[in-house]
N, C-alpha and C positions, 0 to 999 in steps of 0.2 A: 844878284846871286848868279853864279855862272854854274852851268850842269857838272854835276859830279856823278851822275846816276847815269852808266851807258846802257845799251839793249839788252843784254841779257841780263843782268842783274835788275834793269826794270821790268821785266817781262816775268820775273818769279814774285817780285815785289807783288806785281798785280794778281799773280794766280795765290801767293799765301794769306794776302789783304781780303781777296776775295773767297776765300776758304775759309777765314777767320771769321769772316763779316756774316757768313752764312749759319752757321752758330747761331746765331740769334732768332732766324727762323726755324731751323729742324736740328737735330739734336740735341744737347741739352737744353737749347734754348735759352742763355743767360746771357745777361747784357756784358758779359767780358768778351764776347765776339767783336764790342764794337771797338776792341781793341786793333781791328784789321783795318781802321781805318786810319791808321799809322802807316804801313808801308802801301796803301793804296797812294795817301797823299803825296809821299815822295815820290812814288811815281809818277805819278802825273803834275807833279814840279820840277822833276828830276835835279833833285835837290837836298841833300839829306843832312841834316846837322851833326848829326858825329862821326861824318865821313869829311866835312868842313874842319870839325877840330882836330883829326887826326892827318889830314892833309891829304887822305883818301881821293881816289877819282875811282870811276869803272866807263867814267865818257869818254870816247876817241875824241869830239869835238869840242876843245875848251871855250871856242868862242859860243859857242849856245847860249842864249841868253833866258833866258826863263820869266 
């Protein structure tokens, strides 16, 4: 898999993964929080499947290798 996920677009990935994911502890508390652990994982694979099918990139560095 080669990076399609550049810095800022992973860097929101992680603040709304990580806002979502928090849902589960304070606020309503229901397990669709652990819906945030969708754009935390392509962050930190920096790797995203329907930025692959659509031929998407946000990486300056195509050679990354993940």
């Amino acid at each position: 898999m080669t990076c399609n996920v550049g810095g800022i677009d992973r860097i929101l990935r992680i603040i709304v993964g990580l806002g979502l994911l928090s849902l589960v502890f304070v606020g309503p508390q229901t397990l669709w929080g652990l819906v945030g652990l969708v754009p935390l994982a392509t962050a930190v694979f920096r790797w995203c499947p329907p930025y692959a099918l659509l031929g998407l990139s946000t990486c300056k560095d195509k050679t990354v290798e993940t």
